[in-house]
N, C-alpha and C positions, 0 to 999 in steps of 0.2 A: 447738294450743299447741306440739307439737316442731315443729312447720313452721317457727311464725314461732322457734323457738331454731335451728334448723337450721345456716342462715349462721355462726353464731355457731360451733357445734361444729364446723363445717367449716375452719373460720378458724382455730381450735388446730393443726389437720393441715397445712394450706396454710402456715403461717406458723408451722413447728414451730424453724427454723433462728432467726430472730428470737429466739423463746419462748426459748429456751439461751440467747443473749447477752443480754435482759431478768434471766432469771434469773443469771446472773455476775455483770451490776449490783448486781442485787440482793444475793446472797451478797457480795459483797466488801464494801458498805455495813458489812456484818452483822458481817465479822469484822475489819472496821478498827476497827470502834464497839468491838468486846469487847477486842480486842488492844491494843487504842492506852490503855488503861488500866494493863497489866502492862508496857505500855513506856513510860509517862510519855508519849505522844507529843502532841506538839500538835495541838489540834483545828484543823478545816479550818473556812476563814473564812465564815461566817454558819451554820454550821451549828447554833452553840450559839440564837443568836436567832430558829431555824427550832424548834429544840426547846420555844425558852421561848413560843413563838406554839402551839404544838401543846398544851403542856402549859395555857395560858390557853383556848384555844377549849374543850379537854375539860371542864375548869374551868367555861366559862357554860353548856355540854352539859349536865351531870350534875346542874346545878342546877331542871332541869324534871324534870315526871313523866316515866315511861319510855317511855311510849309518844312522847311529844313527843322524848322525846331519841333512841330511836332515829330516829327521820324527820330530824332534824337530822343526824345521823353519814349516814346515806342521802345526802341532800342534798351535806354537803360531801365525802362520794368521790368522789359520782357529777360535783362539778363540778371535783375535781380529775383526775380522769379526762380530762373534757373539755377542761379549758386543758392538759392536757399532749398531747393528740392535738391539740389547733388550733396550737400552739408547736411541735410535731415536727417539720415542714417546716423551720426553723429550723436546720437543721444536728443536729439530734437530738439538739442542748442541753437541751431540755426531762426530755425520758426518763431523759438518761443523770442528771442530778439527780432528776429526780422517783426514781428506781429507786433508788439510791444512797441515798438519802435518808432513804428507804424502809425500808432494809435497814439503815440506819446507826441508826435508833430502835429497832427490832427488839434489837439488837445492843447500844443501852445499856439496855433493858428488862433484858434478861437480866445485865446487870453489876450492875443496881441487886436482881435478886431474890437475886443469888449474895451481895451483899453484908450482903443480908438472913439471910442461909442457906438457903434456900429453892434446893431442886437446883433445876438446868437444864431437867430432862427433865418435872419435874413444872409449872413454866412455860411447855412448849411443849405439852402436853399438857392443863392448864387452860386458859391463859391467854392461848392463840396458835391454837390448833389449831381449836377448834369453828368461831370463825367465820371461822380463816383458811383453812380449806379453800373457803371462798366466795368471800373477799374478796381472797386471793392472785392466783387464775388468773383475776379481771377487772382488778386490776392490770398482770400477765404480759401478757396477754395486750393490752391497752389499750399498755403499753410498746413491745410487739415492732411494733405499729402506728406507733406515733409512732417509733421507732427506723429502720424503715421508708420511711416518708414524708422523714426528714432524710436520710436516704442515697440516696434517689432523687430529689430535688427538686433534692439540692446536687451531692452527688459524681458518682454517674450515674445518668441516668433510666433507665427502664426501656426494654430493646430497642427502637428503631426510634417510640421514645416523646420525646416532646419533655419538657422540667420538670413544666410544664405541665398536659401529659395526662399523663403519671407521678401527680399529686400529685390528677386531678379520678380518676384508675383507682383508685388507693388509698382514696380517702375511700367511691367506689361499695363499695368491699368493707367499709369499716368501717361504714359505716352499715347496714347487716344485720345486724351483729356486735352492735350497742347493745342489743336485746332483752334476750340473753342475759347482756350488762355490768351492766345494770339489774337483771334477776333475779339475777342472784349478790350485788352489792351492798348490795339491798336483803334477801337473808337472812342476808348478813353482819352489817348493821346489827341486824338483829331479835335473831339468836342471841349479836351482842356484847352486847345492852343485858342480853336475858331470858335468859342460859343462860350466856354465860364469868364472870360476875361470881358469881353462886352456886356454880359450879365452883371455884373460886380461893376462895373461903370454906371449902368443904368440903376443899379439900388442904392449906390451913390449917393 
């Protein structure tokens, strides 16, 4: 079993410089979403109708049993995961919105519990944390790949690499990595459906 995760964890250290600028995407999403509220600022264009698509899927989710809805939430990371690693070549348009995007929900979660009154620290610690410790660093790490991929395929390849071979070396490394994308994923999805929601009842 760590054999076939192995790749995967190796791929966090190989590809640690990515992880930092995935993660700044991500952060900045996070503090525009919360800021841009205390400054009246205008929202960035489709984001609002990316929220209200996010806020209806949940919506048909939460309407099966739990065990069906977690495999459903599994389902749609794990294939958003994937259309943002097959779009990364793209100029690493994909990522820098999927990450951003990401971090920009996060960001109005936390406006809408302040609003509620409900602190900050007790929303990242219910209501973020259990299964974002899973479901974060297969995101991270899924971005820092596709972020990757758009900077070697477009701006430069890799040493004495054509686009080309850039873009088929890259995916050789990401595909070892899927294991470990899947099992984080997938106990992300479990521990959101059966463990954050009773969490955030009891802080309540």
């Amino acid at each position: 079993m760590f054999s076939l995760l192995k790749p995967g964890l190796k791929a966090f250290v190989n590809n640690r410089n990515w992880l930092v600028i995935a993660l700044f995407i991500f952060v900045a999403g996070s503090f525009y979403s919360y800021f841009a509220v205390a400054f009246e600022a205008a929202p960035l264009p489709g984001v609002e109708s990316q929220l209200a698509e996010v806020e209806e899927l949940f919506r048909m989710i939460l309407d099966n049993p739990p065990l069906i809805t977690a495999l459903l939430v599994f389902v749609n990371n794990f294939f958003s995961m994937l259309i943002m690693l097959m779009f990364g070549a793209l100029a690493g348009i994909s990522p820098l919105v999927s990450l951003f995007l990401n971090g920009f929900i996060l960001g109005a979660v936390a406006v809408a519990y302040k609003a509620e009154g409900i602190p900050i620290l007790t929303m990242l610690i219910a209501g973020i944390l259990p299964h974002g410790l899973f479901e974060l660093p297969a995101l991270f790490l899924c971005g820092a790949f596709a972020l990757k991929l758009g900077y070697h395929c477009v701006a430069a390849p890799l040493p004495e690499k054509t686009r080309l071979e850039s873009f088929r070396l890259i995916w050789k490394e990401i595909t070892p990595a899927l294991p470990l994308v899947t099992l984080l994923l997938l106990g992300a999805a479990l521990i959101e459906i059966f463990i954050t929601g009773r969490l955030v009842e009891s802080f309540l």
